[in-house]
N, CA, C and O atoms as CSV, one atom per row, in Angstrom:
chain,resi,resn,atom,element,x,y,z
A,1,UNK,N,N,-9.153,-12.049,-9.722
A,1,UNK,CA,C,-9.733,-11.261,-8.651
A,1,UNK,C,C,-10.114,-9.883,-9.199
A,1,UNK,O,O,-9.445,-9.454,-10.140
A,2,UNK,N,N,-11.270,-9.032,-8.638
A,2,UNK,CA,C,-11.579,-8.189,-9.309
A,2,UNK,C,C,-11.107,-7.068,-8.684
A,2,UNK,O,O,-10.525,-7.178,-7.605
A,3,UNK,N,N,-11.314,-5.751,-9.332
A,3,UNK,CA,C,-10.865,-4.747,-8.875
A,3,UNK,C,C,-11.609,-3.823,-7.547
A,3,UNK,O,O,-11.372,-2.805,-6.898
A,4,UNK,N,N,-12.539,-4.791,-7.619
A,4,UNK,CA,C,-13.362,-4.099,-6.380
A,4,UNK,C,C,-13.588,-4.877,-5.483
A,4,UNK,O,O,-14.481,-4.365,-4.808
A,5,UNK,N,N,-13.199,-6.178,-4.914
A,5,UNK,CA,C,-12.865,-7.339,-4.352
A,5,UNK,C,C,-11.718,-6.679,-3.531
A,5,UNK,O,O,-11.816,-6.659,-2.304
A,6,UNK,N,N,-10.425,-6.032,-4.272
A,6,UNK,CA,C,-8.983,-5.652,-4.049
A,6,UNK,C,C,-9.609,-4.541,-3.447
A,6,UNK,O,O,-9.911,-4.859,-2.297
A,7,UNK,N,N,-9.914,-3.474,-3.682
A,7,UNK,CA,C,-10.251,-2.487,-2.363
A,7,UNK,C,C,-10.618,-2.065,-1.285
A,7,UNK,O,O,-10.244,-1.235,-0.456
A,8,UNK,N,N,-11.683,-3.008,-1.467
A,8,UNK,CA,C,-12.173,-3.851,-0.377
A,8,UNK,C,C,-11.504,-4.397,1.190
A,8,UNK,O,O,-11.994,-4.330,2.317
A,9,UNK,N,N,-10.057,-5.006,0.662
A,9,UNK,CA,C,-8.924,-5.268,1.289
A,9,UNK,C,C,-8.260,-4.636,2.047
A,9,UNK,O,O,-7.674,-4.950,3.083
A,10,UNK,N,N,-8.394,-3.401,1.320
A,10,UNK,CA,C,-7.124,-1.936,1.741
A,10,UNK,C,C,-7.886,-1.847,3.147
A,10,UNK,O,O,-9.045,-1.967,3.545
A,11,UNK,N,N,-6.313,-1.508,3.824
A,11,UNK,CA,C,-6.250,-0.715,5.105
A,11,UNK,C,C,-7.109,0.251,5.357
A,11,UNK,O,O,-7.134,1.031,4.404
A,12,UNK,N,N,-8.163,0.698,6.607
A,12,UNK,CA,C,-8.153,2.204,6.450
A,12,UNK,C,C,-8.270,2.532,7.987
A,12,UNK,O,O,-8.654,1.788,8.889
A,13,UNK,N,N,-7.840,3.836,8.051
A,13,UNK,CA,C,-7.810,4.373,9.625
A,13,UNK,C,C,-8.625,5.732,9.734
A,13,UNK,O,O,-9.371,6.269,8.916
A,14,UNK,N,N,-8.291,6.062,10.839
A,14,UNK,CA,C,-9.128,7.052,11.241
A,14,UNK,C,C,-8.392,8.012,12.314
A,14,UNK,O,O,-8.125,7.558,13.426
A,15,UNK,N,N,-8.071,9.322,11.977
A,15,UNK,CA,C,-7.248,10.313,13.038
A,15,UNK,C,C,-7.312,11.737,12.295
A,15,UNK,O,O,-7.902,12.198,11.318
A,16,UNK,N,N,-6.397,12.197,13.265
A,16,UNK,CA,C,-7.251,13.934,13.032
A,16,UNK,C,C,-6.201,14.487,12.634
A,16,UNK,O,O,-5.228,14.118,13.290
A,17,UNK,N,N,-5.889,15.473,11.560
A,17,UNK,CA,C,-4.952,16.008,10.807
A,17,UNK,C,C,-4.903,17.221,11.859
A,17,UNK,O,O,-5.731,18.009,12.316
A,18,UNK,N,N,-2.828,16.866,12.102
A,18,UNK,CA,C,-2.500,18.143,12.824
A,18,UNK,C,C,-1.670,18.633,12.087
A,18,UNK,O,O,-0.790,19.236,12.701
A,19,UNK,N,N,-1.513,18.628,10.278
A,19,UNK,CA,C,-0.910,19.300,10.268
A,19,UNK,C,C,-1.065,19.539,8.200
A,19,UNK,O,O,-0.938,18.683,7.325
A,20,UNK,N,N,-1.386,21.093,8.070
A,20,UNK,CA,C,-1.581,21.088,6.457
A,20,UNK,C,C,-1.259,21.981,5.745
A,20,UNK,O,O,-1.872,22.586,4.866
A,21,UNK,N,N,0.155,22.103,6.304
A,21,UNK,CA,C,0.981,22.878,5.492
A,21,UNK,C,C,1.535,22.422,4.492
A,21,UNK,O,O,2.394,23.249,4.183
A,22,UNK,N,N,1.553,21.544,3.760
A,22,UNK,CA,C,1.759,20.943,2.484
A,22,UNK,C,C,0.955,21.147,1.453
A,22,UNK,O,O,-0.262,21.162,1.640
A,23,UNK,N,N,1.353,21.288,0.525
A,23,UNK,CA,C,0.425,21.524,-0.749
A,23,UNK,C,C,0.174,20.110,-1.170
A,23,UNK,O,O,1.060,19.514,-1.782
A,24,UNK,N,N,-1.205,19.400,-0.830
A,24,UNK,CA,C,-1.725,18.519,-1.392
A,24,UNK,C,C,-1.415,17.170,-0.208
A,24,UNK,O,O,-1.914,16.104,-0.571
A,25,UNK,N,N,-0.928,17.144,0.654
A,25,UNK,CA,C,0.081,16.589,1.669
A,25,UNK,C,C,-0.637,16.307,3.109
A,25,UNK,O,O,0.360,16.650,3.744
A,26,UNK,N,N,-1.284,16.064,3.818
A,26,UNK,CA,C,-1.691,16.105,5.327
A,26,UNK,C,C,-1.280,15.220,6.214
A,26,UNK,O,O,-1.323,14.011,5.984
A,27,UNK,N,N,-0.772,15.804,7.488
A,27,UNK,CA,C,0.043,14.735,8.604
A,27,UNK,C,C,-1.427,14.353,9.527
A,27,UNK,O,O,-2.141,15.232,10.010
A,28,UNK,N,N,-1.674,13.009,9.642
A,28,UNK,CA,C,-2.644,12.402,10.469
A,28,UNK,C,C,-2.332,11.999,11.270
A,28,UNK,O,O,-1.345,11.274,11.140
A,29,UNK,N,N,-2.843,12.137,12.480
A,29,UNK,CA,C,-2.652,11.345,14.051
A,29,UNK,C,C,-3.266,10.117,14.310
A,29,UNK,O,O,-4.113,9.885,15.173
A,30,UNK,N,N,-2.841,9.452,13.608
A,30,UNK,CA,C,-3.722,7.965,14.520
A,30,UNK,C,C,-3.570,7.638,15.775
A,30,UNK,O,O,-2.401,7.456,16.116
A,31,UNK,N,N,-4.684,7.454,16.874
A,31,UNK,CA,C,-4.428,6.887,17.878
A,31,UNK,C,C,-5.144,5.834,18.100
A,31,UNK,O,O,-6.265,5.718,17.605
A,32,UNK,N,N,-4.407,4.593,19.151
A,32,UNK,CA,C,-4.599,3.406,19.386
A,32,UNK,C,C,-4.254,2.835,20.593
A,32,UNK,O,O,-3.440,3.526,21.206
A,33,UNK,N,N,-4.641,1.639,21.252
A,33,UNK,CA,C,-4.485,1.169,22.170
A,33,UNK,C,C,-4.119,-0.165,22.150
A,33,UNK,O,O,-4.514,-0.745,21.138
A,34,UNK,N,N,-3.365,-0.985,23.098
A,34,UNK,CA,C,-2.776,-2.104,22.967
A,34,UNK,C,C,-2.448,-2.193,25.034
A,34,UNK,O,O,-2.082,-1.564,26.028
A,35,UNK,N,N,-2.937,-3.482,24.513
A,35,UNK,CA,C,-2.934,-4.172,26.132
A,35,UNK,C,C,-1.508,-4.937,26.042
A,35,UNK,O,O,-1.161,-5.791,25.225
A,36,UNK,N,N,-0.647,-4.271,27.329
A,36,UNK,CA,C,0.313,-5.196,27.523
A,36,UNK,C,C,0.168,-6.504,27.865
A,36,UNK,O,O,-0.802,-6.845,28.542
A,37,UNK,N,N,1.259,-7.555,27.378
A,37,UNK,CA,C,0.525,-9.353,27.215
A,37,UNK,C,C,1.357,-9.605,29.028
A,37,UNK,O,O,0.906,-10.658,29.479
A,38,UNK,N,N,1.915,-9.235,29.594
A,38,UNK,CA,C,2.483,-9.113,31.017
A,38,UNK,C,C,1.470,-8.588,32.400
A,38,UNK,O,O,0.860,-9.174,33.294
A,39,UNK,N,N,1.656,-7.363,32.057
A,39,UNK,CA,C,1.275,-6.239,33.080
A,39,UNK,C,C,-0.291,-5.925,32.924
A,39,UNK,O,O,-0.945,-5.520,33.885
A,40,UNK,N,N,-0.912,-6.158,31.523
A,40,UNK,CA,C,-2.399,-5.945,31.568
A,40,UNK,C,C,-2.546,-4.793,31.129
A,40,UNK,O,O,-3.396,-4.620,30.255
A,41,UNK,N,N,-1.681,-3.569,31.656
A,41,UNK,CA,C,-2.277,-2.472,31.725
A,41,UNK,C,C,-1.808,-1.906,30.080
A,41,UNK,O,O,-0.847,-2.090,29.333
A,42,UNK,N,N,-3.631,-0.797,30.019
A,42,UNK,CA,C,-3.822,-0.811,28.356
A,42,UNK,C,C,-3.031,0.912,28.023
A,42,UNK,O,O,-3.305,2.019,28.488
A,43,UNK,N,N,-2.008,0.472,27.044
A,43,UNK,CA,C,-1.256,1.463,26.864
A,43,UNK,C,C,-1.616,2.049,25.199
A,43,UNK,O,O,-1.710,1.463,24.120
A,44,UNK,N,N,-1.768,3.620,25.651
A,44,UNK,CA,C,-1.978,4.720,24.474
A,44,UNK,C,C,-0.585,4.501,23.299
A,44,UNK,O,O,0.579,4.151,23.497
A,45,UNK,N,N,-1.089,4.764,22.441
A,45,UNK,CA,C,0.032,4.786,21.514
A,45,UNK,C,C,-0.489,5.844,19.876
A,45,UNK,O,O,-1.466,5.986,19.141
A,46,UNK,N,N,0.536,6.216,19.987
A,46,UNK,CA,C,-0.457,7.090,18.581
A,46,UNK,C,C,1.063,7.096,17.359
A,46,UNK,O,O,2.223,7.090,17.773
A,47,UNK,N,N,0.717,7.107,15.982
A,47,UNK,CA,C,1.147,6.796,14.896
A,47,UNK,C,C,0.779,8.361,13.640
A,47,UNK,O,O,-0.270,8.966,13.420
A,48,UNK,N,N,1.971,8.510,13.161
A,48,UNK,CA,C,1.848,9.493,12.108
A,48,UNK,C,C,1.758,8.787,10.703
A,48,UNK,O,O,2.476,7.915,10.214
A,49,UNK,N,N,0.508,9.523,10.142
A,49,UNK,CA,C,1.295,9.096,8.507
A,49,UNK,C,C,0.729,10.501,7.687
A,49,UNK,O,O,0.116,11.508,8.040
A,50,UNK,N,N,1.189,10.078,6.617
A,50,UNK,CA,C,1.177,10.895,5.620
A,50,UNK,C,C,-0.345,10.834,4.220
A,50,UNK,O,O,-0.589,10.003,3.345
A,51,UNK,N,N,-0.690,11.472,4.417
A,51,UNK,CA,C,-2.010,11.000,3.150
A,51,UNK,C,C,-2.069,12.080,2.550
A,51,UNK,O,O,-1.881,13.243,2.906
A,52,UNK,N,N,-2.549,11.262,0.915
A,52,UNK,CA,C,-2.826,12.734,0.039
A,52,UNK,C,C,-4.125,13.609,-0.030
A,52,UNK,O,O,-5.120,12.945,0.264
A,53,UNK,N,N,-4.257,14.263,-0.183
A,53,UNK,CA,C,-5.415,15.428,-0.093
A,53,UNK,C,C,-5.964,16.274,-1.452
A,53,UNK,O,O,-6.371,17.415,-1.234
A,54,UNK,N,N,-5.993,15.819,-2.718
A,54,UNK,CA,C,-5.839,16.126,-3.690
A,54,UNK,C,C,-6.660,17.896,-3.960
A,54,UNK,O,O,-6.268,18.768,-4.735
A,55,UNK,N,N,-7.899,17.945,-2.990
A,55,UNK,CA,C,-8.300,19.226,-3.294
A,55,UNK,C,C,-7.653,20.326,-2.284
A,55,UNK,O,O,-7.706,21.549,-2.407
A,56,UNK,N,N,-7.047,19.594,-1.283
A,56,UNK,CA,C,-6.922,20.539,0.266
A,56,UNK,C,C,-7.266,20.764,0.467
A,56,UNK,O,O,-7.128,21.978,0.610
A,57,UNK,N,N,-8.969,19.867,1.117
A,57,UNK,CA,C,-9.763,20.289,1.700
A,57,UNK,C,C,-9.705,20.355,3.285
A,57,UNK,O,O,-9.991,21.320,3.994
A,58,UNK,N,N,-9.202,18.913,3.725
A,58,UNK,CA,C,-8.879,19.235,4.761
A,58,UNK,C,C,-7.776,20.139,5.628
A,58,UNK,O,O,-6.681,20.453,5.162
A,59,UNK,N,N,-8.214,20.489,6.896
A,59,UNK,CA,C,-7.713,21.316,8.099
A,59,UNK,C,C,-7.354,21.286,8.936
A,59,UNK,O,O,-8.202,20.892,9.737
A,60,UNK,N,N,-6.318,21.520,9.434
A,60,UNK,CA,C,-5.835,21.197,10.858
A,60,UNK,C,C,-6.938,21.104,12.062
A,60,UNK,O,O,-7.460,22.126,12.509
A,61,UNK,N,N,-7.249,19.810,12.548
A,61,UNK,CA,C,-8.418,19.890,13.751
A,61,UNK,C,C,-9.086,19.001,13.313
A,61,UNK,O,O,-9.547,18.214,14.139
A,62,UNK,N,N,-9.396,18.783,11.843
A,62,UNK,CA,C,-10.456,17.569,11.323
A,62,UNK,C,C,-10.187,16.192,11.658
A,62,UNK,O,O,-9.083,15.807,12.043
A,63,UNK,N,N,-11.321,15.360,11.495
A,63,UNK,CA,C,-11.636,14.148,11.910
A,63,UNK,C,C,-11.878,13.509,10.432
A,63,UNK,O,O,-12.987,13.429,9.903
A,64,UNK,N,N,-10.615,13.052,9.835
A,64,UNK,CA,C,-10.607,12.194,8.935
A,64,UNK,C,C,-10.437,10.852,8.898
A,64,UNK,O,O,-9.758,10.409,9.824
A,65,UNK,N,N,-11.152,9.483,7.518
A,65,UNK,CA,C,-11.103,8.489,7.378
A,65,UNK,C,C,-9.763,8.636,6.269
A,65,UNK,O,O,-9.717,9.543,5.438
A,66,UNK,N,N,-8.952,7.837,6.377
A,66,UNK,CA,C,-7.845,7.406,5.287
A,66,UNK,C,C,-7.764,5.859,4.644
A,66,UNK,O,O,-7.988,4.882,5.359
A,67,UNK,N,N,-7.563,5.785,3.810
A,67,UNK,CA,C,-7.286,4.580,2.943
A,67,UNK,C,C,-5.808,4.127,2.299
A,67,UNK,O,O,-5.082,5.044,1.917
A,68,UNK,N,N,-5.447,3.077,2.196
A,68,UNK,CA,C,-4.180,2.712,2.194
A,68,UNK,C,C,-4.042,2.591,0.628
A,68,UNK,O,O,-5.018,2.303,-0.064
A,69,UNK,N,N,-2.697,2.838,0.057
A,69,UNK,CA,C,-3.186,3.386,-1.456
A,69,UNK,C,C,-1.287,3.047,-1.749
A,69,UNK,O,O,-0.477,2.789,-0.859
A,70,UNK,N,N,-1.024,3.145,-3.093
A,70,UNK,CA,C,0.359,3.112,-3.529
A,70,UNK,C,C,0.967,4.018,-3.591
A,70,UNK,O,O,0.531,5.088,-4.017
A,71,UNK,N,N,2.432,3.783,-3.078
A,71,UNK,CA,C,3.405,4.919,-2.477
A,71,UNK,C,C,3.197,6.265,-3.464
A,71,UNK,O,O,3.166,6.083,-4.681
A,72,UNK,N,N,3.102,7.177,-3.093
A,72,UNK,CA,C,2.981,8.174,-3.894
A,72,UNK,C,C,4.401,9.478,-3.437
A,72,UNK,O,O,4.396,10.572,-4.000
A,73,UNK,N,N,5.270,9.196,-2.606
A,73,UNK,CA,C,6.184,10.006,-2.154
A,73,UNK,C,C,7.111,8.793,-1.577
A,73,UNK,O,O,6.822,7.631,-1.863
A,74,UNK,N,N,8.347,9.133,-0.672
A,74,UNK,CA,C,8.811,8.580,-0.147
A,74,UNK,C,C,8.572,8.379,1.310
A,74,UNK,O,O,9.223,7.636,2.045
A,75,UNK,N,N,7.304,9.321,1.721
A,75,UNK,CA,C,6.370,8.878,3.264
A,75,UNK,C,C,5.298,8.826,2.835
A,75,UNK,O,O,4.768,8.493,3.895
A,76,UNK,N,N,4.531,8.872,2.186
A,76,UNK,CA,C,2.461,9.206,1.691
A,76,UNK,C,C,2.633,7.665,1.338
A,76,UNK,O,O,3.426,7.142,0.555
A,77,UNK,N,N,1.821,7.190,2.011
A,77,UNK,CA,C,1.189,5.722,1.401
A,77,UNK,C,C,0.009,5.628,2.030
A,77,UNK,O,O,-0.235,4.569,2.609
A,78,UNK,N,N,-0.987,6.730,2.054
A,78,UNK,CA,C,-2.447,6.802,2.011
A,78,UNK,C,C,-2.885,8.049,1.845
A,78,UNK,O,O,-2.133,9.022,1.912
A,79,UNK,N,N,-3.963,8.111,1.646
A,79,UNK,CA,C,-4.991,8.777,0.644
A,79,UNK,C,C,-6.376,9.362,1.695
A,79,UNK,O,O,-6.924,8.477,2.351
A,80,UNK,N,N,-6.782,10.432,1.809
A,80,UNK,CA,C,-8.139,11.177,2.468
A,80,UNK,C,C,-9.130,10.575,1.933
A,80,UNK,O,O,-9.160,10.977,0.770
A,81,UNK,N,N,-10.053,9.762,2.121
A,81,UNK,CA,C,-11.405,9.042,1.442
A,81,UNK,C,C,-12.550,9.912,1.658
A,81,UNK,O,O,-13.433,10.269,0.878
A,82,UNK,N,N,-12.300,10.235,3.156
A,82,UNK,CA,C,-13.680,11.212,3.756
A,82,UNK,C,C,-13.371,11.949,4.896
A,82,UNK,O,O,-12.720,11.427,5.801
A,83,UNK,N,N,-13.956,13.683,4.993
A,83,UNK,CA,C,-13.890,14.312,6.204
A,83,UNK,C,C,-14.809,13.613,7.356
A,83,UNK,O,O,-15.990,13.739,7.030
A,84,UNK,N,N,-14.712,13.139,8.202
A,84,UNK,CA,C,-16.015,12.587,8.758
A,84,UNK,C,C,-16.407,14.178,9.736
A,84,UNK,O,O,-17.490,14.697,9.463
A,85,UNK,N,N,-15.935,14.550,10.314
A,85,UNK,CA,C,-16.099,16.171,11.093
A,85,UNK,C,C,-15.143,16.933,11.216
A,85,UNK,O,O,-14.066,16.571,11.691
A,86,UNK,N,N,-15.451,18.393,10.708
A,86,UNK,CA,C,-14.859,19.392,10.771
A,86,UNK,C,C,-14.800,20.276,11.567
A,86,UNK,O,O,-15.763,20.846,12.080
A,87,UNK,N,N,-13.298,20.552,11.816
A,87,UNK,CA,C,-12.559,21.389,13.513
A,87,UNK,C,C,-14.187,22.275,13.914
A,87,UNK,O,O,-14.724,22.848,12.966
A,88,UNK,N,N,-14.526,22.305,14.590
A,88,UNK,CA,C,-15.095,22.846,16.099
A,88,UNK,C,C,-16.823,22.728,15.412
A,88,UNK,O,O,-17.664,23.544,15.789
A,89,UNK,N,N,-17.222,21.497,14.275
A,89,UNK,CA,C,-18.216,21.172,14.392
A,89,UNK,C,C,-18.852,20.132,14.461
A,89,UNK,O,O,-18.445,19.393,13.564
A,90,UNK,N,N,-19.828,19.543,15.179
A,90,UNK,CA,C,-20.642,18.597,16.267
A,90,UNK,C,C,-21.182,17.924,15.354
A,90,UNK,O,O,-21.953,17.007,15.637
């Protein structure tokens, strides 16, 4: 299998960094939705992770894509691929 077949594969999400006080480090908000299999009704749910940021570019407020990547800490197991929009622009 090739090496670009395998990346292909990887996870990736999408949420807005609330937090970049880490050197090299950014906390992402994923949010998501899931329909209860009972009641129907569609419940919010949102998820933290950890991704690396190698230049620190991103900012608290941004609208980033992440990619799923090998453990690099004992919480970071993804990686900043792309800013898609930056805090308070359209």
């Amino acid at each position: 299998m090739s090496e670009d077949l395998v990346r292909a594969q990887r996870k990736s999400l999408e949420g807005w960094v609330v937090s970049d006080k880490m050197d090299k480090t950014r906390v992402i908000e994923v949010r998501w939705s899931k329909r209860d299999p009972v009641y129907e009704k569609v419940l919010a749910k949102t998820t933290k992770v950890y991704a690396h940021d190698e230049k620190n570019e991103a900012k608290t407020g941004d609208f980033v894509r992440v990619a799923q990547t090998r453990p690099m800490s004992a919480k970071k197991r993804w990686r900043i691929t792309e800013i898609v929009t930056k805090k308070g622009v359209k």
